[in-house]
N, C-alpha and C positions, 0 to 999 in steps of 0.2 A: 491572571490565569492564562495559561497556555493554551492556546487551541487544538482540538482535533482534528486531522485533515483525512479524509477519506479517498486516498489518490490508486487511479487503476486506469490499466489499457480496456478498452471495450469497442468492441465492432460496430457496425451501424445497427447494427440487429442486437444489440445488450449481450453478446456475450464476453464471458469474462474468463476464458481460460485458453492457455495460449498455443495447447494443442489441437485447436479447432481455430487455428486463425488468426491469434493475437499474436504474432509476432514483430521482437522488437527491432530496429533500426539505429543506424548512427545520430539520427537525429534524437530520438527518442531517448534513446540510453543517456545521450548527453547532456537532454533535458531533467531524468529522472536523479542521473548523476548528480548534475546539482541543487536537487531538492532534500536529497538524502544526507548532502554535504551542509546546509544549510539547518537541518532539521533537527529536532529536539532529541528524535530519541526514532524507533518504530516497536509500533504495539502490532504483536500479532500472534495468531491461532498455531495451536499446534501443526496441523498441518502446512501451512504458508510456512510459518519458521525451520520445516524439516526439508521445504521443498526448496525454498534459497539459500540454507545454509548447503546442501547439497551441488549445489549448481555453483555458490560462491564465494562460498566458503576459500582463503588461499591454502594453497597445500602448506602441509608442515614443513616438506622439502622440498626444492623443486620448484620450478618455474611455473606459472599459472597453468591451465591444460588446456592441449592443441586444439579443443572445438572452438575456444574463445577468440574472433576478432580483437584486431588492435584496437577499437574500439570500445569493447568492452570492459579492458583492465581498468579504466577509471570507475567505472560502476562497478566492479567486484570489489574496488582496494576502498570504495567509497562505504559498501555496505558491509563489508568486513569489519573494518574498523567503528560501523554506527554502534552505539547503543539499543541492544531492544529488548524489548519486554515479551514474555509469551505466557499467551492465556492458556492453563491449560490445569485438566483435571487426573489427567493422565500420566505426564510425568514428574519425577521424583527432582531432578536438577536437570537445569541447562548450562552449557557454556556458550562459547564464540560473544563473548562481551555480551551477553544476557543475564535478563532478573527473570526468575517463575514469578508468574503474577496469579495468586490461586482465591480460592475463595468468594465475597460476594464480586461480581463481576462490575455493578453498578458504582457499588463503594473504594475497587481498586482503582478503577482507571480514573472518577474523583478527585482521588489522592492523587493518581500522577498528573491528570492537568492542573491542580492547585501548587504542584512544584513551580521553580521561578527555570526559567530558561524557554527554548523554540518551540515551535510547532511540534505536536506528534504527529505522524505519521502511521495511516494502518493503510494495509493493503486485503486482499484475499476475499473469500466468499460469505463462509458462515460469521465469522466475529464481528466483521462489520454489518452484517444483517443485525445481528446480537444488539453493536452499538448504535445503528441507525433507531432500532426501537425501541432505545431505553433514553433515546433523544439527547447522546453522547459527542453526537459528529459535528462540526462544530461547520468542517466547509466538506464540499465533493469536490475530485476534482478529475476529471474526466478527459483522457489522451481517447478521442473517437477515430478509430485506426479506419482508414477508407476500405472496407472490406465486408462483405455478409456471411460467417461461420456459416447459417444453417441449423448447427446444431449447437451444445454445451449447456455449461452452467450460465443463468443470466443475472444483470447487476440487480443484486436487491432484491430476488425472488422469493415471495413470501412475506415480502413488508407487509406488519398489521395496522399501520394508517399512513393515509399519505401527508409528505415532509413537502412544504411549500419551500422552494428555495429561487434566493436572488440573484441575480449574475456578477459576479465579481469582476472577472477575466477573459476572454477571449482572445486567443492568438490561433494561428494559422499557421503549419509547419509545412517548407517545400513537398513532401511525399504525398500530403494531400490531406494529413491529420490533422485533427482541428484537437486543442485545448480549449476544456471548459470549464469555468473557475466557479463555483457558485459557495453561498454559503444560507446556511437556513436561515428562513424569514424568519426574525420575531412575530412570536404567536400574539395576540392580538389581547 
């Protein structure tokens, strides 16, 4: 079985949205870069999946757009071309190399980890809350960017019991972000 991977930028202070502070870097992209490259597939909410396809999605014509660092074409051409699933109740079809994943939420994503291939990959706020409490996520994994938002949305807000989890991973990135690799304990 495939695991779930629950991978996000988050500040010192738990927040999770990049307009209040999470932004990313050369280091980071390159890291996210090749986990996306590496990765099974990404499952995610309708709103995450309309806010990256938005930003990186590649043009039909046309050379990538001038906001983007030379840095980031490898995570755009990375997440372009990933596989992803999108939960959602809301729309009728997706493209950009997507599957709608609709229905029970418990019993779709199931079926996609008992598929044979990588790690999945979710990103975003509410689905992964969804998947943290139907006890889906299989690892967290946590880019804590050196900075305190103040304000936003925070990791996990709203969890209805707490997830005991082990340390897998730790690395330390020049800028001063620390990666945190954990995966849920076995319950007892």
């Amino acid at each position: 079985m495939r695991p779930l991977r629950y991978s996000i930028n988050v500040t010192l202070d738990g927040c999770v949205h990049h307009e209040a502070g999470v932004l990313p870097n050369e280091e980071s992209m390159r890291y996210w870069t090749d986990g996306i490259a590496r990765g099974g597939g990404l499952l995610y909410g309708r709103v995450t999946y309309e806010m990256m396809e938005s930003a990186w999605r590649k043009p039909a014509t046309g050379p990538w757009p001038d906001w983007m660092d030379e840095w980031d074409i490898p995570f755009a051409e990375a997440i372009d071309q990933a596989k992803k699933y999108v939960v959602s109740q809301t729309l009728d079809s997706v493209d950009w190399n997507a599957e709608l994943v609709n229905g029970d939420l418990e019993r779709a994503v199931r079926r996609l980890k008992e598929e044979p291939g990588e790690a999945l990959l979710t990103g975003g706020v509410t689905l992964p809350l969804a998947l943290a409490d139907l006890g889906l996520i299989d690892e967290y994994e946590f880019l804590m960017l050196p900075v305190l938002a103040g304000h936003g949305p925070t990791l996990l807000s709203g969890l209805r019991e707490r997830i005991p989890l082990e340390l897998m991973d730790r690395q330390e990135f020049r800028s001063g972000a620390v990666l945190l690799r954990y995966r849920a304990a076995p319950t007892p």
